[in-house]
DOVODO-843210 format. One record per residue (C-alpha): residue number from 1; residue in one letter; x, y, z. Coordinates in steps of 0.05 Angstrom, whole numbers, always signed. Example, Ala and Ser with C-alpha at 12.3 -4.5 7.8 and 13.67 -1.06 7.14 Angstrom:
2
     i   aa       c1       c2       c3
     1    A     +246      -90     +156
     2    S     +273      -21     +143
//
This chain:
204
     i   aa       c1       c2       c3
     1    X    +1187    +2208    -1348
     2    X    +1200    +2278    -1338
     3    X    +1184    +2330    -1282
     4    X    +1230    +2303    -1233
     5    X    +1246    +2323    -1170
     6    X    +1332    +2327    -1165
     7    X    +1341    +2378    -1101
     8    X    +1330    +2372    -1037
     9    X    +1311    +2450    -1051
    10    X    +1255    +2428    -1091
    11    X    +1229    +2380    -1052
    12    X    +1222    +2424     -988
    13    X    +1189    +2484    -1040
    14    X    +1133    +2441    -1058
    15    X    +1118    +2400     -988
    16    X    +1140    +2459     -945
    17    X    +1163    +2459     -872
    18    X    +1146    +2396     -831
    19    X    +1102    +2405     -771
    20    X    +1126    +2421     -700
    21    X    +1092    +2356     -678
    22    X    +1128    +2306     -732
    23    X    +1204    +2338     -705
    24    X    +1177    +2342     -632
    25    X    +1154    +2262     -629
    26    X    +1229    +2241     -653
    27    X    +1277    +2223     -594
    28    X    +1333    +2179     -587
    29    X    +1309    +2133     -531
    30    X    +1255    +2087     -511
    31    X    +1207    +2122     -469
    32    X    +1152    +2086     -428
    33    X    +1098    +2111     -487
    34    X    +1140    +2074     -538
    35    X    +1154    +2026     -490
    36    X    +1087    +2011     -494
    37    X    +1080    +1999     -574
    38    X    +1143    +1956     -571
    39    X    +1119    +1902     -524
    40    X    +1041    +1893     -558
    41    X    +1070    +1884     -626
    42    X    +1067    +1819     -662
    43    X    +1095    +1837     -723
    44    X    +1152    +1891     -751
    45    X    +1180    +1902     -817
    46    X    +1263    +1904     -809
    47    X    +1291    +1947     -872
    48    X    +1371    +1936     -882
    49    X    +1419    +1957     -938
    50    X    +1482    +1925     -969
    51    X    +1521    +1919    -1033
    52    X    +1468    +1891    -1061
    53    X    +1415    +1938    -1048
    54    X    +1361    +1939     -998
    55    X    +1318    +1884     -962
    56    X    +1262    +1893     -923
    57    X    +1235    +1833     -883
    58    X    +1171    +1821     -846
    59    X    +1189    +1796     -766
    60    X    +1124    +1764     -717
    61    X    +1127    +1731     -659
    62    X    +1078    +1732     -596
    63    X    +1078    +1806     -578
    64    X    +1135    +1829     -542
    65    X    +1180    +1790     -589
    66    X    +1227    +1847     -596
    67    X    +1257    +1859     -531
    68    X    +1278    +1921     -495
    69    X    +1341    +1911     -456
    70    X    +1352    +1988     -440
    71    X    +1337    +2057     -468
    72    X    +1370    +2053     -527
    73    X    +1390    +1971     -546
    74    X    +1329    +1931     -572
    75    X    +1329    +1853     -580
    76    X    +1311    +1807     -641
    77    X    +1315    +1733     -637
    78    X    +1328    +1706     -714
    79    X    +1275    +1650     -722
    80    X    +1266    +1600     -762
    81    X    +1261    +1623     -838
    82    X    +1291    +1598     -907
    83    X    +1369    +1608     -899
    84    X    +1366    +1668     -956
    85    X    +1394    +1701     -886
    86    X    +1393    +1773     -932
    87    X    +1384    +1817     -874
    88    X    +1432    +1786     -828
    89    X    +1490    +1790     -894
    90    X    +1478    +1860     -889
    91    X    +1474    +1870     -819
    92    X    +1538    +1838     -823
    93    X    +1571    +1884     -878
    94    X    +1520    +1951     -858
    95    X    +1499    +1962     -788
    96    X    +1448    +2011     -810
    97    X    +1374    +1984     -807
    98    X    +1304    +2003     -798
    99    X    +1237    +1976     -761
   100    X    +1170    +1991     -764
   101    X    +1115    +1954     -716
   102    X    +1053    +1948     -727
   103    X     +992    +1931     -669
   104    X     +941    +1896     -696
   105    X     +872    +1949     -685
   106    X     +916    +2007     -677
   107    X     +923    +2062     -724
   108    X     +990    +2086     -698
   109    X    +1059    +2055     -724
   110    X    +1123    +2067     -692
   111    X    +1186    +2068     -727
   112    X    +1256    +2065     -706
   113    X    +1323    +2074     -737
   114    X    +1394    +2052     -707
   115    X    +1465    +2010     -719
   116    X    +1455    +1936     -707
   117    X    +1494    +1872     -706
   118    X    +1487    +1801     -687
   119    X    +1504    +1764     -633
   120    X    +1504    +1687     -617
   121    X    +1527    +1692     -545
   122    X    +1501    +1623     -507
   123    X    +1467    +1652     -456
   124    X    +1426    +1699     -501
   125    X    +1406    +1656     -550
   126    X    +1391    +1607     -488
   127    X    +1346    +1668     -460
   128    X    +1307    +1671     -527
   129    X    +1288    +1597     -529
   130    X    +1222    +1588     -550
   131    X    +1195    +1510     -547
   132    X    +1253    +1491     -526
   133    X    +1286    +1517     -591
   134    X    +1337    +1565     -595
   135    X    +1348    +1627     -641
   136    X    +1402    +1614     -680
   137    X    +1431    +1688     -667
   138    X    +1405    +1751     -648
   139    X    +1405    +1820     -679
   140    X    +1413    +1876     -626
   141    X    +1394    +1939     -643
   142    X    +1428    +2012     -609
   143    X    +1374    +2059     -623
   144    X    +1380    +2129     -656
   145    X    +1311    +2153     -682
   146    X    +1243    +2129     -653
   147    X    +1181    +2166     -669
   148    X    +1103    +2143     -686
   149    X    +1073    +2153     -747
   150    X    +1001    +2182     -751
   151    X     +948    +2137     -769
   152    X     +929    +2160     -849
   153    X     +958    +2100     -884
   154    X     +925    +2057     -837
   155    X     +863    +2093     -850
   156    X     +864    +2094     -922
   157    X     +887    +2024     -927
   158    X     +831    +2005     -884
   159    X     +877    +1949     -857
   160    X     +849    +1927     -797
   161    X     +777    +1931     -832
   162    X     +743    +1860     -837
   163    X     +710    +1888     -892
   164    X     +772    +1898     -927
   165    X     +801    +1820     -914
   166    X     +822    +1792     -984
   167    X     +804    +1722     -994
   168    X     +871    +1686    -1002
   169    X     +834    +1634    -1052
   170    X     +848    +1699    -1104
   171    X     +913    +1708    -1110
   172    X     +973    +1656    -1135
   173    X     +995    +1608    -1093
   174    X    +1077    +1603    -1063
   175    X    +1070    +1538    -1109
   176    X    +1039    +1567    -1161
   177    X    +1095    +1626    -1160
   178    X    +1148    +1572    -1151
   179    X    +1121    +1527    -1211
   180    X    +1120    +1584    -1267
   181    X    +1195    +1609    -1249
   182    X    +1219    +1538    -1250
   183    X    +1179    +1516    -1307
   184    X    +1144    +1468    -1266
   185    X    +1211    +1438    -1222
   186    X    +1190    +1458    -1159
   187    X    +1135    +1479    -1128
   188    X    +1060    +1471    -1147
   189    X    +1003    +1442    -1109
   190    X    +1050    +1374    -1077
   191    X    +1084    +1441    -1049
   192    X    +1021    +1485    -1021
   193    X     +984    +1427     -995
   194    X    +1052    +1408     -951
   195    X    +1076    +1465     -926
   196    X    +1024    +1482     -867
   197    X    +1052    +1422     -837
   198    X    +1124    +1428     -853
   199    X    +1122    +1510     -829
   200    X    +1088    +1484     -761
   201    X    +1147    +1438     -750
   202    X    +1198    +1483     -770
   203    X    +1168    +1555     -734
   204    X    +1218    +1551     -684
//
């Protein structure tokens, strides 16, 4: 494919300067407005690199699952999942990661950058119990970029839209996914059919 962009010089040429409001909304610290964002979300996406290459992860919990313990250190208890554990590995090996939350009927995302690493001190994970479960460890997160992102992908997405729902009964199953890579090992409809009940006693 040719016509590719290979400077930062021609990238800024053709988009031009950014807006005084996209470099204003960036600070380093949690103010009460994002404060506010942070504790209603349900759901964030948590980007990470490592030798490997990049992950990016989806994260939900009740809202307020990501905690703020000060200005600049945010909280997230590792739950339950399938053991690939390829964020925490490059947590581990990259402190470098990336979240962005979304609010369920809001337009507006917020994104933040920062170093994190994990912790499995007693008393946190003890703090983080949920059910009487605990996380396993937590990642904490020392913030360096927050800002919100304006609401056009939302909008052109139409995500929140009932409208724009997709029933799941069209696409491929987990199983179904699972069957054609193994050639039929694992997987298939014995798998979809049991795994409502197995994720409900493994969510925690």
């Amino acid at each position: 494919m040719t016509n590719r962009i290979e400077s930062i010089e021609q990238l800024e040429t053709l988009y031009g300067e950014p807006a005084q409001a996209s470099l204003v909304k960036e600070v380093a610290e949690i103010i009460p407005q994002y404060r506010a964002f942070i504790e209603r979300s349900p759901f964030c996406s948590l980007a990470t690199a490592g030798p490997e290459g990049l992950d990016c992860s989806p994260r939900g919990d009740v809202p307020g699952f990501v905690r703020i313990h000060d200005k600049r250190t945010l909280m997230i208890p590792d739950r339950r999942g399938n053991n690939r554990c390829d964020s925490l590995k490059n947590i581990v090996r990259d402190p470098m990661v990336a979240l962005c939350f979304l609010i369920p009927g809001s337009r507006t995302t917020l994104r933040v950058n920062g170093e994190a690493y994990l912790s499995i001190d007693p008393e946190l994970k003890a703090n983080f119990a949920e059910q009487g479960k605990e996380p396993r460890s937590v990642i904490v997160i020392k913030t360096q970029a927050i800002y919100f992102q304006c609401g056009r992908a939302i909008i052109r997405s139409k995500l929140w839209e009932q409208g724009a729902q997709v029933d799941p009964a069209t696409l491929p199953t987990p199983g179904e996914v699972l069957a054609y890579l193994s050639n039929n090992e694992v997987g298939g409809k014995k798998y979809d059919d049991e795994w409502e009940e197995r994720a409900n006693k493994t969510m925690w």
